[in-house]
Residue, then its C-alpha position, 0 to 999 in steps of 0.5 A: x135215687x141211689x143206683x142198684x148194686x148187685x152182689x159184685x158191685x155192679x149196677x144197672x146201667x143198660x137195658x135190652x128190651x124185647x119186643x117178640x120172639x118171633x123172627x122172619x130168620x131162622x138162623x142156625x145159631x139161633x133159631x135153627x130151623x129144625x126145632x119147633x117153637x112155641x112162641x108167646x101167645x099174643x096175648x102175653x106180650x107186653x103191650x107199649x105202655x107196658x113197656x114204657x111204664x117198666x122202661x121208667x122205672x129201669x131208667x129211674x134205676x139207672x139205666x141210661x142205655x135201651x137196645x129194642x131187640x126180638x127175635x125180630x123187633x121190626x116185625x112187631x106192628x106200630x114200632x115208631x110208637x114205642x120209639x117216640x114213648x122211649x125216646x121222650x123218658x128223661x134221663x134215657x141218653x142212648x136208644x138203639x135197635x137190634x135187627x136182621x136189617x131185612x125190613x130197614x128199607x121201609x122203617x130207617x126213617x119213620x124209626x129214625x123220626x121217631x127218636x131211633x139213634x143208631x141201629x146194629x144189624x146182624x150180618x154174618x156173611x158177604x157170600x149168598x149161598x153162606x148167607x143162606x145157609x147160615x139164616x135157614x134159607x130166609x131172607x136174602x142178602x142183597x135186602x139186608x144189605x140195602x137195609x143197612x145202607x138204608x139206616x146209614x142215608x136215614x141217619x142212624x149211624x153209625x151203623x154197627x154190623x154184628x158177625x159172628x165168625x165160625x171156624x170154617x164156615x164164614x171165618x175166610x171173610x173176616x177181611x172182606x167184611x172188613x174191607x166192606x164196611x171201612x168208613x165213618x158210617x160202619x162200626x163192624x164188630x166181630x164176635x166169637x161164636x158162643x154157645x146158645x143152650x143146647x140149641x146151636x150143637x155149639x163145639x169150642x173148636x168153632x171159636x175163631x179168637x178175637x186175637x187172631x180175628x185181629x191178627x187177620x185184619x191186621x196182616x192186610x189193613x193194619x191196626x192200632x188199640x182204640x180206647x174203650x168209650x165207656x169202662x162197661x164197654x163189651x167190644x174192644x175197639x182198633x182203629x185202621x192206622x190209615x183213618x178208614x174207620x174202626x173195627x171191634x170185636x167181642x171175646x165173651x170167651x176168651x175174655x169174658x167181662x162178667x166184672x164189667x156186666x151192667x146188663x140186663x134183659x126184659x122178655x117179650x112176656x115181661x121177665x127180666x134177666x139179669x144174665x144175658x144167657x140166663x134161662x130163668x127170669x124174674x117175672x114183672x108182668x104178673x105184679x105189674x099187671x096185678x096193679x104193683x105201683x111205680x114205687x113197688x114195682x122199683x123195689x122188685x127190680x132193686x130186690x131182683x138186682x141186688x141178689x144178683x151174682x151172674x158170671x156165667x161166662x167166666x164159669x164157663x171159661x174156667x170149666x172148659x180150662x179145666x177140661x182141657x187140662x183134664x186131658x179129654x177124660x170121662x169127667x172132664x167130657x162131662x163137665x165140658x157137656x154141662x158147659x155146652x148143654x148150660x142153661x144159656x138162652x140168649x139173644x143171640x149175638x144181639x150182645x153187642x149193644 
């Protein structure tokens, strides 16, 4: 079967799968503390046969790459279950895990048993009291970072850390966090802050470039440009010139890979979103559950694709342009507000893949 295109010739290759909203951190970016929430009632949730039963059909579609994601995906029950179901569907080469790492201690194996490859963990600071403040004051440290050694002696590398650096606030450990995960067991990538809806107060002044993230490692551990492992790759991966490993970072704003975007979302109540910061999905749980066949539920999906033409990450870079070269005028503080405001809802930082 013929792979899907959408309306800029990109097909469907990469697939995040979420499995709940709810998450045991409530990290600033994310999930501030201070909002309420009304979480999917249980009820909604797609159930794992469910989700296998979609995940056939996206893979029969193309897609060859699941990332498990949340909110939190280790806080829903029996995960290995899920695993060992995606793991067995042929033609699905690459199943990975996106997670805070708290609750790795007592999962990396049986997930790793069970047909997990690699795990990404989200970790944003070496300093307690950074770390605290940025995940809302749950979690602790020193479990996350036991997690990710956890992952690494379970087999599930190399395990990818994910930071996400903020002007001012964590960008002063951008080498030690270098430092910290040099090694064939690590991939550490950085990420440049982005806007979260209107949920995150996000200011373009926060963004520390993937350049001078570079440039700063660089300085003291010095690097050399490492080719892309795939043409759709996000990261743009360097390597340590002395052989310590590799560090990468994503620069969904002052590059942004709209062109290359083969990505797409299914939500914990079953919508799938065919812009990672898309707020508005296409439902496949209601036709799904109205007993659409296998064969109608692909022509949805080659339906939805097709008329897709998200690049909401070059639209944003264009209008911030714009506004800066407005010169700070009413208008322009208008359209950078719309920028801001968006209509971006994304798993935070869970982009990287």
């Amino acid at each position: 079967m013929s792979q899907p295109r959408d309306q800029l010739g990109r097909s469907l290759t990469d697939l995040r799968i979420s499995v709940t909203d709810r998450c045991n951190f409530r990290c600033t970016f994310c999930m501030p503390e201070d909002r309420e929430y009304d979480f999917v009632p249980r009820a909604e949730v797609l159930s794992y046969e469910e989700i296998l039963r979609l995940a056939r059909i996206f893979v029969s579609r193309g897609v060859h790459k699941v990332r498990v994601t949340g909110g939190e995906p280790l806080l829903r029950r029996d995960l290995e279950r899920l695993i060992e179901g995606l793991a067995a569907i042929e033609g699905l080469d690459d199943l990975a895990l996106t997670t805070n790492g708290l609750l790795l201690p007592k999962k990396a194996e049986s997930l790793h048993r069970a047909g997990l490859q690699r795990v990404t963990v989200s970790l944003h600071s070496l300093e307690a009291a950074t770390f605290s403040r940025l995940a809302g004051g749950r979690g602790d440290l020193a479990g996350v970072l036991a997690g990710i050694e956890a992952a690494a002696a379970a087999g599930l590398t190399p395990v990818k850390i994910n930071t996400v650096v903020i002007q001012g606030v964590n960008d002063h450990e951008i080498v030690s966090l270098a430092r910290r995960f040099r090694g064939d067991e690590f991939v550490l990538r950085f990420i440049e802050y982005m806007d979260v809806g209107t949920l995150n107060a996000w200011d373009p002044a926060s963004v520390v470039s993937a350049e001078e993230i570079i440039r700063r490692i660089d300085a003291e551990l010095p690097l050399e440009p490492a080719p892309r492992r795939h043409a759709n790759d996000v990261a743009k991966r360097y390597r340590y010139r002395d052989g310590g490993g590799e560090v990468g970072v994503i620069a969904s704003i002052t590059e942004p890979f709209c062109g290359d975007c083969t990505r797409a979302r299914l939500s914990a109540d079953g919508h799938l979103y065919t812009c990672l910061f898309s707020a508005v999905g296409h439902d496949l749980k209601a036709p799904l559950r109205a007993g659409e066949s296998d064969a109608e539920l692909g022509e949805r999906l080659d339906t939805i694709w097709g008329r897709r033409s998200d690049r909401y990450s070059e639209e944003r870079s264009a209008r911030l342009e714009r506004a800066a070269a407005s010169g700070g005028s009413a208008e322009a503080s208008d359209e950078a507000s719309d920028v801001l405001a968006g209509e971006a809802r994304v798993e935070m930082f869970r982009i990287g893949g």
